[in-house]
N, C-alpha and C positions, 0 to 999 in steps of 0.2 A: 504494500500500500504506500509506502514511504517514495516510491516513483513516481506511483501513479498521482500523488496530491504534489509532490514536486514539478510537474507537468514534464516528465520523462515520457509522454502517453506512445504506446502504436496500439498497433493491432492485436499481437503476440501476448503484450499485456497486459491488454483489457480479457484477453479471452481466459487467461491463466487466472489473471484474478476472479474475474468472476464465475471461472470452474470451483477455485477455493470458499468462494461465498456460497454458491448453490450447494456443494457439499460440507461445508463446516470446515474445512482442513487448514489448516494454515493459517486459519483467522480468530479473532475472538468471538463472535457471534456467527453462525450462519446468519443469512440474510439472501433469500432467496430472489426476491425482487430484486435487489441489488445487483445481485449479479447474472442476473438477463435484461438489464438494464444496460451493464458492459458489455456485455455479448451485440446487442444490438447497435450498441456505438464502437463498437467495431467492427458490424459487417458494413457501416459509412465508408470506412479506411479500403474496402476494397480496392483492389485487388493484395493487398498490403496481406504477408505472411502472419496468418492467424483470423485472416476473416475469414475464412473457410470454414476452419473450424468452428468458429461461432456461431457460423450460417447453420451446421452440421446440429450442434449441442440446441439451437433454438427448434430446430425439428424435433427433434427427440423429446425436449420441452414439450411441445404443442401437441403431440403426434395422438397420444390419444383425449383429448377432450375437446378442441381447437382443429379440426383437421384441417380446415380451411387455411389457418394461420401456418400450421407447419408444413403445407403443400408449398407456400410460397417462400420456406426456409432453405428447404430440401432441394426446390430448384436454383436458388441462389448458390447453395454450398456447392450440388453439379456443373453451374456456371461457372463457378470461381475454382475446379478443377476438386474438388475432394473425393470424389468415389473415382478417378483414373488411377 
């Protein structure tokens, strides 16, 4: 986090951090909003190393009660080269 509030921002790091928020790890609180909040401010950074994955992890997010929302994840992360 100490990057990310210093404005060290990319893509790689917004994705990383907010893998650690949706699962508790490496942080003090989960906070799940939180971090599909990063996730989605960095599939912006596209084509930038880590939007992909972001694009990837908001599918999966969505996928079962949102399908609508993770259809349009799922073809982002395929855009942005993640299932090749």
């Amino acid at each position: 986090e100490e990057s990310y509030q210093s404005g060290r921002v990319n893509s790689l790091l917004l994705f990383n951090l907010g893998w650690c928020l949706v699962n508790g790890e490496g942080v003090d609180k989960k906070d799940t909003n939180r971090g599909i909040s990063l996730w989605k401010e960095a599939t912006k950074r596209a084509p930038d190393e880590g939007s992909e994955e972001a694009a990837r992890f908001l599918y999966l997010e969505y996928e079962r009660d949102v399908p609508r929302e993770a259809e349009k994840w799922f073809n982002l992360a395929a855009e942005l080269g993640y299932f090749e």
